[in-house]
C-alpha angles and dihedrals in degrees: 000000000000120000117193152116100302084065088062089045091048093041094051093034101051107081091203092054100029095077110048088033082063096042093045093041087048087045098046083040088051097044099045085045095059106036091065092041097049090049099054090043082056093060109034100247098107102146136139088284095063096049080047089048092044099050090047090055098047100057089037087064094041095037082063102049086064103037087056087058098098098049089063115078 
């Protein structure tokens, strides 16, 4: 299985692929972002570290959607 940079090329160049591959990254984003940020809202602790946190999961989520690209046809 090989993950690299042709998968993002292929992902953002391929007009099939290139829509619902930016509706479903901003909704995993969205998702791992406020997920984090709601939590520690719920609890009182909203500081720097969980935008930092939040951020960090977020692109981690998307960043595997399109990583995994190439493992799929």
């Amino acid at each position: 299985m090989e993950v690299g940079l042709a998968n993002f090329a292929k992902a953002f160049g391929t007009d099939s692929i290139r829509g619902p591959l930016i509706s479903v990254t901003l909704w995993t984003f969205a998702f791992a972002f406020l997920s984090i940020f709601l939590f520690d809202l719920a609890v009182g602790k909203v500081g720097y570290w969980t935008v930092v946190t939040a951020i960090a999961y977020g692109l981690l989520g998307s960043g595997s959607i399109v990583s995994s690209l190439g493992t799929v046809g």
